[in-house]
N, C-alpha and C positions, 0 to 999 in steps of 0.2 A: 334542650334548647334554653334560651337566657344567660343565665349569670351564675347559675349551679357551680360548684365548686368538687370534683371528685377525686377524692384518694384513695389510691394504691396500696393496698400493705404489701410487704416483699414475695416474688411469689410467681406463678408463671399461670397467665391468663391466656385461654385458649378461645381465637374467633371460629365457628364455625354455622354452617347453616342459615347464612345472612350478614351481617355486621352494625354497623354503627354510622351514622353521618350525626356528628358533633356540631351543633349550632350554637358558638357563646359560651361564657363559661372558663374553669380551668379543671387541668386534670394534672396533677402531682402524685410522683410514686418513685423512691427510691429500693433498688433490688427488685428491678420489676422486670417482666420479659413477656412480650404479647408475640405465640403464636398462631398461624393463621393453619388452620388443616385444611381449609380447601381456599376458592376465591375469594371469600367473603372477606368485606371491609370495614376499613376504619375510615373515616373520610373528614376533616378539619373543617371547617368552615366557619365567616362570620367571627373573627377576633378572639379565635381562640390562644388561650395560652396555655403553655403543658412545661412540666419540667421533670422528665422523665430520665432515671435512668437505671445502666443493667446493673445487673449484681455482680460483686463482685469477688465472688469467690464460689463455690460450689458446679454442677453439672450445666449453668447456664452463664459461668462465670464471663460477661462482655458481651451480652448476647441480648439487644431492646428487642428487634422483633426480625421475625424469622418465619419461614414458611416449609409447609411438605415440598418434598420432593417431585416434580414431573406435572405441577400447574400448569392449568393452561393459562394464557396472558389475560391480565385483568388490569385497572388500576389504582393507582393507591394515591391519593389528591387530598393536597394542600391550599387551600380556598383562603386568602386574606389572615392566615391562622398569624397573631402578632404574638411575641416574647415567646417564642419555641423554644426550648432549650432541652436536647437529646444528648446523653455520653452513651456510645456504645455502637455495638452493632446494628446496621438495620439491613439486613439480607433476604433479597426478596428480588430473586431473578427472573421470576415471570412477571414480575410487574412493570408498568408503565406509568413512572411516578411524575406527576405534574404540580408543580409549584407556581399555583395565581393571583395576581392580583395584590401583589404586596408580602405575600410569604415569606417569613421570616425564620429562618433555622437558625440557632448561634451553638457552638459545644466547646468544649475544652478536646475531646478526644468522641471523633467520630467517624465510622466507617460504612459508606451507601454503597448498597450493591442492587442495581435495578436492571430489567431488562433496557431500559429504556429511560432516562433523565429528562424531562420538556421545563424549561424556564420561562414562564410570561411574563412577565412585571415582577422581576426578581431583580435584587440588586445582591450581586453575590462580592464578595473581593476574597481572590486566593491568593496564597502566600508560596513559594515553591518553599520545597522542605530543605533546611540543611542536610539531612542522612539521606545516603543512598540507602534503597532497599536491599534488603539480607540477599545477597547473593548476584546483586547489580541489578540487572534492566529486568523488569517484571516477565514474565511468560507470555508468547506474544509479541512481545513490542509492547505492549500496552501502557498507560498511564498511569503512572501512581504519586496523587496529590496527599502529602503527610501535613501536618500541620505543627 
């Protein structure tokens, strides 16, 4: 809680057995990769700001944060968090990721994979990509926003 300031060294941080609700503050870490083993959270809140990103090269090489396999749905909330800034992966398909109240993400290169996306008082602006995806229309029919 406050104004705390926490960094990362490079490296892969495992959530389990409860998690985190971030009140205030920042949290910085370059080569970083937060995995979740079960539902346990991270949760933003109260202006935070983070500038996070994955590594880039070795076994997690684009890879912020990631979850086991066969979760059951939980979710993963974005509370007024101001000056976000994620490059990487964030894959996490059992979750139900909620962005409120002012939520701000911004990346150069970023990839969200949720069960579920919920937008409250988000101001988002998407750009459609110049490139077709490798191989044309994604599997599915689905949508693929590049940036």
């Amino acid at each position: 809680n406050g104004t705390n300031t926490v960094t990362f060294k490079p490296g892969v941080y495992t959530i389990k057995g409860g998690g985190w609700n971030v009140n205030g503050g920042s949290w910085t870490g370059s080569g970083v990769t937060f995995y979740f083993a079960d539902t346990s959270k991270i949760q933003f809140n109260s202006a935070v700001s983070g500038t996070l990103s994955a590594p880039t090269s070795g076994a997690h090489s684009g890879i912020l944060f990631y979850e086991a396999a066969g979760l059951s749905k939980s979710a993963f909330i974005l509370n007024d968090s101001a000056n976000t800034k994620w490059t990487g992966l964030v894959y996490l398909p059992s979750r139900n990721a909620t962005y409120n109240s002012g939520a701000t993400l911004t990346s150069p290169s970023l990839t969200l994979v949720f069960n579920r996306l919920i937008l409250n008082s988000v101001k988002w602006s998407l750009t459609p990509s110049q490139r077709a995806p490798s191989g044309g229309q994604t599997a599915g029919g689905g949508v693929r926003l590049v940036e």
